[in-house]
ZADO-1210 file (C-alpha; in nm, 4 decimals, padded with zeros to 6 digits):
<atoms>
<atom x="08.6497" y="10.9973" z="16.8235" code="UNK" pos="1"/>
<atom x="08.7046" y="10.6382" z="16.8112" code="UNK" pos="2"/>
<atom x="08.4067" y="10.4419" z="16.6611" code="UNK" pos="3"/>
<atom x="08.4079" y="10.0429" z="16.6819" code="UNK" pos="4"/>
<atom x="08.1752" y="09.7965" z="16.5118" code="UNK" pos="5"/>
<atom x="07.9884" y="09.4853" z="16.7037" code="UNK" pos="6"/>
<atom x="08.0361" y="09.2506" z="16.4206" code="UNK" pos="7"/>
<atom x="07.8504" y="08.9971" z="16.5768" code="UNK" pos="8"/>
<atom x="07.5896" y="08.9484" z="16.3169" code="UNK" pos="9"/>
<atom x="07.6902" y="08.8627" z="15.9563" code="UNK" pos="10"/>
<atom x="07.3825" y="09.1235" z="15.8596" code="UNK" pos="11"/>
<atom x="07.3736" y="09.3992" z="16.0759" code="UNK" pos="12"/>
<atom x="07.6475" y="09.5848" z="16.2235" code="UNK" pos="13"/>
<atom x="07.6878" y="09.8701" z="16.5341" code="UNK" pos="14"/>
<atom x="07.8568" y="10.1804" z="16.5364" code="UNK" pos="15"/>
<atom x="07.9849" y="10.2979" z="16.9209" code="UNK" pos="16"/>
<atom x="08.2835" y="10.5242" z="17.0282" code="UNK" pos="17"/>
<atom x="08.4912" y="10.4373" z="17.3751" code="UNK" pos="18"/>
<atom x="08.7490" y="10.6406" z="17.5552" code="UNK" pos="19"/>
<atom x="09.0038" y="10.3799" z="17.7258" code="UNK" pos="20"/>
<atom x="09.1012" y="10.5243" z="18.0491" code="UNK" pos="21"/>
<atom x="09.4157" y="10.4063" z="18.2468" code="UNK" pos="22"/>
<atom x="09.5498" y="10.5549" z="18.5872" code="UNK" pos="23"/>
<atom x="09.9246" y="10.5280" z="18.6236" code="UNK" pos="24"/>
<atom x="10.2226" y="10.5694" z="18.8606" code="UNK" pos="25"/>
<atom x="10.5649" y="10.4209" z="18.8044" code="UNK" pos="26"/>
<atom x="10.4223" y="10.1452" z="18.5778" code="UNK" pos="27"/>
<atom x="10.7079" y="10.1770" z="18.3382" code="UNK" pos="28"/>
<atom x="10.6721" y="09.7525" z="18.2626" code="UNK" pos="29"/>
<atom x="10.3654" y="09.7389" z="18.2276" code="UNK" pos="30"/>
<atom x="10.2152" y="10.0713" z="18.0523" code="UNK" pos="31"/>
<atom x="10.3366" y="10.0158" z="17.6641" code="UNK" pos="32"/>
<atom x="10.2093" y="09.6345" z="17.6537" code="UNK" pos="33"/>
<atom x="09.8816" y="09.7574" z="17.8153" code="UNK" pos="34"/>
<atom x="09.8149" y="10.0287" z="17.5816" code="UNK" pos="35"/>
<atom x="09.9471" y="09.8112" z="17.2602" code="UNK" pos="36"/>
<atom x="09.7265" y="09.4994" z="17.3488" code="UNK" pos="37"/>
<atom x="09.4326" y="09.7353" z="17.3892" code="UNK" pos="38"/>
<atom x="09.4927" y="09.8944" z="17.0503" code="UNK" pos="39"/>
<atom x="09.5641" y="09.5467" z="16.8770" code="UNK" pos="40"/>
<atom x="09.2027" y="09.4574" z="16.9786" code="UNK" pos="41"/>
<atom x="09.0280" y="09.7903" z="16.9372" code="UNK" pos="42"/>
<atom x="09.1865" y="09.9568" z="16.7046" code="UNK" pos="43"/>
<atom x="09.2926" y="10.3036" z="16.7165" code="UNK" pos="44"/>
<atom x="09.0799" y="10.4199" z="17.0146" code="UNK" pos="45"/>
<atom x="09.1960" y="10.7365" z="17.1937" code="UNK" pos="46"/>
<atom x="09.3698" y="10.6106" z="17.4992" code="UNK" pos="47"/>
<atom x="09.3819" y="10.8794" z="17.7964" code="UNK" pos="48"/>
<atom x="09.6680" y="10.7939" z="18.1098" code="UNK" pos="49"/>
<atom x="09.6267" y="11.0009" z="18.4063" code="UNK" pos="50"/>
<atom x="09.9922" y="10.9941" z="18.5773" code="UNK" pos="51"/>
<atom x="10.0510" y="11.0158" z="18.9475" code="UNK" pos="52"/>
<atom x="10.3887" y="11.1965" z="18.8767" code="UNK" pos="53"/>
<atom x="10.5914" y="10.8835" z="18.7838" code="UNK" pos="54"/>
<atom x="10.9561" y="10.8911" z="18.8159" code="UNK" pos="55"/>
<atom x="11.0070" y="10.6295" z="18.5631" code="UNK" pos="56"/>
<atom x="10.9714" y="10.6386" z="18.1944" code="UNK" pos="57"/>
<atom x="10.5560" y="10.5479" z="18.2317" code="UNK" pos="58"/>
<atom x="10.5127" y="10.9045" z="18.0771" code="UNK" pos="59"/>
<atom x="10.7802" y="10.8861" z="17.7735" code="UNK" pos="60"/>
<atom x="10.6475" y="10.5393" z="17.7095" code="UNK" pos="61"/>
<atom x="10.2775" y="10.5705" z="17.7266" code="UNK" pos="62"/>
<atom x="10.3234" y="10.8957" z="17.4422" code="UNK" pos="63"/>
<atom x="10.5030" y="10.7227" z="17.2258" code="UNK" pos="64"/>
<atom x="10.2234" y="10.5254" z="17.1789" code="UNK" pos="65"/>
<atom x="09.9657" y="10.8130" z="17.1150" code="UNK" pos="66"/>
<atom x="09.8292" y="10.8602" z="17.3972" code="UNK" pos="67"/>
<atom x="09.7246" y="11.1512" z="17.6276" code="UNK" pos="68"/>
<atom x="09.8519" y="11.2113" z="17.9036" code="UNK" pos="69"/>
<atom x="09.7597" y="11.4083" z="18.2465" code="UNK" pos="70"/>
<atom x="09.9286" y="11.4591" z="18.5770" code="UNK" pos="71"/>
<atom x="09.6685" y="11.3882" z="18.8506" code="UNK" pos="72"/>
<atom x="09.6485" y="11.7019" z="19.1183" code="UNK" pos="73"/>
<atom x="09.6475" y="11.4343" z="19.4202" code="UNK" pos="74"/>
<atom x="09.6904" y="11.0645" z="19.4760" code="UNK" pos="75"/>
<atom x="09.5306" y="10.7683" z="19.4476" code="UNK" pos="76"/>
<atom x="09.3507" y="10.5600" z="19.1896" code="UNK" pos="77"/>
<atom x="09.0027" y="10.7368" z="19.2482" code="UNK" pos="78"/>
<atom x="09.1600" y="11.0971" z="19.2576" code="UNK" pos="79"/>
<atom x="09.3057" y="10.9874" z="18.9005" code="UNK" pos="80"/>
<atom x="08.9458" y="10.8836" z="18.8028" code="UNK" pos="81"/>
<atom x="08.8110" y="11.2175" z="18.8753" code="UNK" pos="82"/>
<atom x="09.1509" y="11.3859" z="18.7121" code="UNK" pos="83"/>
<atom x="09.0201" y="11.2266" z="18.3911" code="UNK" pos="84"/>
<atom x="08.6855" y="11.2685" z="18.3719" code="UNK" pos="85"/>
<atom x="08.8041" y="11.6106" z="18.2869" code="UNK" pos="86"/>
<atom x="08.9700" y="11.5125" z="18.0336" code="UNK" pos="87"/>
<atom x="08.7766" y="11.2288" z="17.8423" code="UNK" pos="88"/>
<atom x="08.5893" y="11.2467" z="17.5887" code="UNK" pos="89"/>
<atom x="08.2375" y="11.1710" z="17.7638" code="UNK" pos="90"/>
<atom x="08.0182" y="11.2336" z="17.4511" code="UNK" pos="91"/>
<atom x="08.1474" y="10.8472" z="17.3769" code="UNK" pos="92"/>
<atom x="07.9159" y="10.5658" z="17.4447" code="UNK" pos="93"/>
<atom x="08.1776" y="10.3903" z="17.6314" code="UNK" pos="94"/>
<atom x="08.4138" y="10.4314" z="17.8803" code="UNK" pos="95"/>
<atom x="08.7001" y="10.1604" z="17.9390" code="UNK" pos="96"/>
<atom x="08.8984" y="10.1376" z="18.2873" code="UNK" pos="97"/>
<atom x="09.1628" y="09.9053" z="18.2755" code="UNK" pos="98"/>
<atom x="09.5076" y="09.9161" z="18.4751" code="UNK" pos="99"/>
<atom x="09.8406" y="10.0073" z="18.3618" code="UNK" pos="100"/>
<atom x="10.0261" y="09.6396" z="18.4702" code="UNK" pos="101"/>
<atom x="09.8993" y="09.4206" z="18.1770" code="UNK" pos="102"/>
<atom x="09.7125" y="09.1995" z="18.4119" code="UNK" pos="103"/>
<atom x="09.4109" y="09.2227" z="18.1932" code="UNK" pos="104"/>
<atom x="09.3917" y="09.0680" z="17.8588" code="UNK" pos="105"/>
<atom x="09.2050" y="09.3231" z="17.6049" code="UNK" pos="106"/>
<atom x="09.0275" y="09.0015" z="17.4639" code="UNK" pos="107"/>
<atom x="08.7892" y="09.0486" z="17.6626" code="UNK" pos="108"/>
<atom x="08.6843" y="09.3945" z="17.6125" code="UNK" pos="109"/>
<atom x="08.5110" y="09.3353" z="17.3006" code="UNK" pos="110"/>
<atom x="08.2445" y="09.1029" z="17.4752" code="UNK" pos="111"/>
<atom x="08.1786" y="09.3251" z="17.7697" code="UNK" pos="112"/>
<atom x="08.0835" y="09.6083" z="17.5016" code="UNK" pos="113"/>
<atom x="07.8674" y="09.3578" z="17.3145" code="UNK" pos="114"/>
<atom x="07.6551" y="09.3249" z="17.6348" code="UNK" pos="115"/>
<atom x="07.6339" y="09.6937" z="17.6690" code="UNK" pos="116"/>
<atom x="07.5205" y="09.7117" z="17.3420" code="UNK" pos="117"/>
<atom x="07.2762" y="09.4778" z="17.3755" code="UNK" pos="118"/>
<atom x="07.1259" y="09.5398" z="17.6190" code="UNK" pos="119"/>
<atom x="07.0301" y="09.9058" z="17.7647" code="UNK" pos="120"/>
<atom x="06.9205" y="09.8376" z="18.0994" code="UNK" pos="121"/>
<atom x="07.3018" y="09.7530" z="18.1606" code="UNK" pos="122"/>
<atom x="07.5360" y="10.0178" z="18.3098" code="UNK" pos="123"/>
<atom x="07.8403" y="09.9034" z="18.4054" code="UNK" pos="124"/>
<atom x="07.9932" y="09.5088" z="18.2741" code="UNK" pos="125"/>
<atom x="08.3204" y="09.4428" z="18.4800" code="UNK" pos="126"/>
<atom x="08.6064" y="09.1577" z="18.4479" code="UNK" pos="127"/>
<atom x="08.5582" y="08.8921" z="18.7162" code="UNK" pos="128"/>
<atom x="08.8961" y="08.7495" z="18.8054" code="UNK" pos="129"/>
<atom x="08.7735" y="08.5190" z="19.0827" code="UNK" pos="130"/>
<atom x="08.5451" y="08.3105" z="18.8240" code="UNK" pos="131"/>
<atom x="08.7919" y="08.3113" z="18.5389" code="UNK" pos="132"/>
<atom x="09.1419" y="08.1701" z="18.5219" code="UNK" pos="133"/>
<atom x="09.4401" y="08.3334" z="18.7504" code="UNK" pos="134"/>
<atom x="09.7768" y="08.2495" z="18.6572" code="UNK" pos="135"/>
<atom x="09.9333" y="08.1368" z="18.9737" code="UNK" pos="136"/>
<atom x="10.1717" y="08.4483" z="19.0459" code="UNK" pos="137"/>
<atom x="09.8440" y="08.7166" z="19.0161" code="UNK" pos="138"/>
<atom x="09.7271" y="08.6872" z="19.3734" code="UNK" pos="139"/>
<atom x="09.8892" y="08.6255" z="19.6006" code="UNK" pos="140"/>
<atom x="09.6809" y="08.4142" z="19.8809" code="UNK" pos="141"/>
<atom x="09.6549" y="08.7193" z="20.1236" code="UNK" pos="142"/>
<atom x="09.5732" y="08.9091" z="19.8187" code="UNK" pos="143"/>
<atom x="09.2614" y="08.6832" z="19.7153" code="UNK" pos="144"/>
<atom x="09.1236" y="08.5773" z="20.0761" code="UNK" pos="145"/>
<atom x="09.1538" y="08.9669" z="20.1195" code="UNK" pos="146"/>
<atom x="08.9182" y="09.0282" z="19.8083" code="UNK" pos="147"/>
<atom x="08.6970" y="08.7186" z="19.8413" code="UNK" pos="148"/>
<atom x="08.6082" y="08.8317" z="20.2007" code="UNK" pos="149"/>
<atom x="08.5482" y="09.2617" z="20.1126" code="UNK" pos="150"/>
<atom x="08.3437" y="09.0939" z="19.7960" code="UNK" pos="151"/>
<atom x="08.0929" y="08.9167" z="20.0909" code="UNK" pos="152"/>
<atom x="08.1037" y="09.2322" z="20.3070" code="UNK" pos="153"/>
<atom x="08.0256" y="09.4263" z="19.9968" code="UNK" pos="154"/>
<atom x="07.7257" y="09.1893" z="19.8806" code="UNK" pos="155"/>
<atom x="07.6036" y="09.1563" z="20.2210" code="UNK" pos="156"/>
<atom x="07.5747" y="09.5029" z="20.3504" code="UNK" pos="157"/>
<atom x="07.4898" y="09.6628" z="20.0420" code="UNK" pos="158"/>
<atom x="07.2962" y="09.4122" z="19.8327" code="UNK" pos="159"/>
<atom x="07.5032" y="09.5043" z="19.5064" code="UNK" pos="160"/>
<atom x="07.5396" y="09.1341" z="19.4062" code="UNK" pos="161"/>
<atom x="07.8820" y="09.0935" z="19.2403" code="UNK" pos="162"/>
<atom x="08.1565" y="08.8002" z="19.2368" code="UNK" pos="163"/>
<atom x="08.4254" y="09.0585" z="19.1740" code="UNK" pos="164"/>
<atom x="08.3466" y="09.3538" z="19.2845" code="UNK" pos="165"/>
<atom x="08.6450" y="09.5186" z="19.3169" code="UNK" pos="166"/>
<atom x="08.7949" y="09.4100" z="18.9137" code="UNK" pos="167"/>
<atom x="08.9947" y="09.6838" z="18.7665" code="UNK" pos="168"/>
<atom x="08.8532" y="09.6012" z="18.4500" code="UNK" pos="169"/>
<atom x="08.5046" y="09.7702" z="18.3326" code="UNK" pos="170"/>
<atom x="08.3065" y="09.8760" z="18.0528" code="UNK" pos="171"/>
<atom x="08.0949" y="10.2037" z="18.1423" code="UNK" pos="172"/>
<atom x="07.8444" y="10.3472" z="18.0057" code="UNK" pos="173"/>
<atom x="07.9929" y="10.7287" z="17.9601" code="UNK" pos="174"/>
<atom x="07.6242" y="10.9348" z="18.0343" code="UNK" pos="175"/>
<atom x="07.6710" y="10.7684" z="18.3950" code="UNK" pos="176"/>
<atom x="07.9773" y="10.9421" z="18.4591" code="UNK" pos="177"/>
<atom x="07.9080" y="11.3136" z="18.3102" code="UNK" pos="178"/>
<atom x="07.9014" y="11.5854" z="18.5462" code="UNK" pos="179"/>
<atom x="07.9784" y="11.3097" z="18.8589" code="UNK" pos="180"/>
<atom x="08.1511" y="11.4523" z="19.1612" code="UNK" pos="181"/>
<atom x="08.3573" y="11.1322" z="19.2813" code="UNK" pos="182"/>
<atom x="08.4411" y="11.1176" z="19.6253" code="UNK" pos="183"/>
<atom x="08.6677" y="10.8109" z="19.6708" code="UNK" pos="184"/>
<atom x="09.0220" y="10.8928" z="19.6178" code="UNK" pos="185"/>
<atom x="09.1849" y="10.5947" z="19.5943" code="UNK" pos="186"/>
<atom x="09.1477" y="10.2131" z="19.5446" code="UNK" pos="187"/>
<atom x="08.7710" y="10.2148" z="19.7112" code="UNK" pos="188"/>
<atom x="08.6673" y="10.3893" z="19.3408" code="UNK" pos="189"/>
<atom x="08.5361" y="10.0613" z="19.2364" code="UNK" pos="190"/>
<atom x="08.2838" y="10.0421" z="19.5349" code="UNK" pos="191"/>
<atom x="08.2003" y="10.3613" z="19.4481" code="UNK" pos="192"/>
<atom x="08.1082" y="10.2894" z="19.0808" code="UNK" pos="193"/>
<atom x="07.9327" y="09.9972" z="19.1578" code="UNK" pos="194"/>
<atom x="07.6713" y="10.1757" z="19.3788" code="UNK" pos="195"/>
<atom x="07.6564" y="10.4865" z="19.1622" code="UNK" pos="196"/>
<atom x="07.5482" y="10.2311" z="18.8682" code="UNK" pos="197"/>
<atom x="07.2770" y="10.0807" z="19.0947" code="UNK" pos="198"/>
<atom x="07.1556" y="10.3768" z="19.2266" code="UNK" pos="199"/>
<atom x="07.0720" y="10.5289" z="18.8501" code="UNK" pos="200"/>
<atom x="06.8861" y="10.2008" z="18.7909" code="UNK" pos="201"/>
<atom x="07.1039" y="09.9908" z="18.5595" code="UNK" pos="202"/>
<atom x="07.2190" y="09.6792" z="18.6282" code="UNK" pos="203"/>
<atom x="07.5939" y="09.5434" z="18.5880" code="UNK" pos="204"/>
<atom x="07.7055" y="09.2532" z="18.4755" code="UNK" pos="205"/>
<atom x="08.0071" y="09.0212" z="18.4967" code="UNK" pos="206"/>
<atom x="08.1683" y="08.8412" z="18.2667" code="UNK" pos="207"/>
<atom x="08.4870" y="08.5774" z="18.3589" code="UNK" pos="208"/>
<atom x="08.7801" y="08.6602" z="18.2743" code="UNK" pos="209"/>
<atom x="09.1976" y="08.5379" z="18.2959" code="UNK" pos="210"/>
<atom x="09.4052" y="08.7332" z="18.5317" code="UNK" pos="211"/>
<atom x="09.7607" y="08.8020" z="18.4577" code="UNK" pos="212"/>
<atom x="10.0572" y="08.8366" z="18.6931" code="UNK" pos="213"/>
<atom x="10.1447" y="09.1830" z="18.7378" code="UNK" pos="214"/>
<atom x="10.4004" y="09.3305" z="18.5576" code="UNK" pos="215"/>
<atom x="10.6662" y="09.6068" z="18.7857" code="UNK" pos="216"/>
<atom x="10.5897" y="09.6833" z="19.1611" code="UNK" pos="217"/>
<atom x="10.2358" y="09.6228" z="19.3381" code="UNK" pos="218"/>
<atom x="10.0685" y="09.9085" z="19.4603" code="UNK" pos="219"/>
<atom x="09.7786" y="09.7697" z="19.6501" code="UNK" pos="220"/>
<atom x="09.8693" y="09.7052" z="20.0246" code="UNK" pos="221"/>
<atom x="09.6841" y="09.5212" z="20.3168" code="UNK" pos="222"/>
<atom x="09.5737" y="09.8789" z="20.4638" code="UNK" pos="223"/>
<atom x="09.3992" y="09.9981" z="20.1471" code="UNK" pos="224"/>
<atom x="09.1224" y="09.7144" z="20.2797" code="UNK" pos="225"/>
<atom x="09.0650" y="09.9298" z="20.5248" code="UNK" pos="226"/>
<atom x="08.9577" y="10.2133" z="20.2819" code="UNK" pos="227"/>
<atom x="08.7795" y="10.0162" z="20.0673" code="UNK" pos="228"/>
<atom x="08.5823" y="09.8348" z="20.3640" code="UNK" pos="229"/>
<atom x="08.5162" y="10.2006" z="20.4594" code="UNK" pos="230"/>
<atom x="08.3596" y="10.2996" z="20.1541" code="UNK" pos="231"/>
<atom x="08.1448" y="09.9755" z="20.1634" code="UNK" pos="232"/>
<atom x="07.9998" y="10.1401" z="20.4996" code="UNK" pos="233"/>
<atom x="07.9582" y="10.4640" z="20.3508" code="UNK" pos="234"/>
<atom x="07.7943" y="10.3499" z="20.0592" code="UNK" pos="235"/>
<atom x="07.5237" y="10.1702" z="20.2623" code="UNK" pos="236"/>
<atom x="07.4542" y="10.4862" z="20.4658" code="UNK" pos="237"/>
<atom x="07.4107" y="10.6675" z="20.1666" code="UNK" pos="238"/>
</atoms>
């Protein structure tokens, strides 16, 4: 098991382990910079990638690099969520999501654990891309009108008060996701996560973050708003 140290008093130190967790399908660009950046900052932490039977080199690449790797059963990002949790080693404190393009910077990873650590009433601390710095090629404007207006449906009708909502990027606490029985399947997991942290009683926090340009071919398409604004609707029936 990986164990990290908060260093961020001179006199006392914290001991955590974190299982990084990364769903990927053809990311072949993006995978080995993704997985090296996160190891540069962490250290040797035990990286799991859940494939979505790539026909590129995703596979060879992210071994090579030491880490696991699964074939998800089905499709979609939340369907490689629950492949994993199968997998991962949920005795950790921590549980990392991050994508396989290299559009987030592991700088920041360090900081969201610090706030878990501090702070136990926190469940969940995401990466907010719409309060940090975007490079100009990350979203594209139908891309961020599309995610600024599911992030005021999402506030709105469930009262889960988040700039970002949707971030790829999150720190988790692992006891919130042992023995969970996910039901989104594919890019509506983050919805998903967010209510299932409010509804256990911890809070989540955000922290702003730079947004990189995707590396190899975008997966996210207008229609998976649909999905996701369907799993806002569910989630407030719930």
């Amino acid at each position: 098991m990986y164990e990290g140290f908060d260093d961020s008093s001179s006199t006392k130190k914290t001991r955590y382990s974190a299982q990084l967790i990364i769903a990927a399908l053809n990311e072949a660009p993006g995978i080995g910079l993704t997985i090296a950046e996160m190891k540069d900052t962490l250290g040797e932490i035990p990286v799991l990638v859940v494939d979505g039977k790539s026909s590129d080199r995703t596979v060879e690449i992210a071994k090579n690099l030491g880490a696991k790797v699964v074939c998800q059963d089905g499709i979609g990002k939340g369907d490689a969520l629950t492949k994993a949790l199968e997998h991962a080693d949920l005795n950790a404190n921590y549980i990392i999501l991050t994508d396989a393009d290299y559009t987030y910077p592991a700088e920041y990873v360090p900081a969201m654990i610090k706030v878990l650590e501090e702070n136990p009433l926190v469940g969940m601390v995401c990466g907010n891309r719409l309060n940090g710095q975007v490079d100009k090629e990350a979203l594209h404007n139908v891309f961020h009108i599309g995610n600024m207006l599911l992030a005021l449906a999402h506030n709105m009708l469930n009262g889960v008060p988040l700039q970002d909502p949707l971030t790829g990027l999150r720190v988790i606490r692992a006891e919130i996701l042992r023995g969970r029985l996910l039901k989104s399947k594919s890019f509506d997991i983050e919805v998903e996560l967010n209510h299932l942290v409010e509804r256990l009683g911890f809070t989540i926090r955000e922290i702003p973050i730079r947004y990189r340009a995707r590396l190899g071919e975008k997966k996210l398409k207008v229609s998976h708003g649909v999905t996701i604004l369907k799993r806002i609707l569910l989630e407030t029936a719930y």
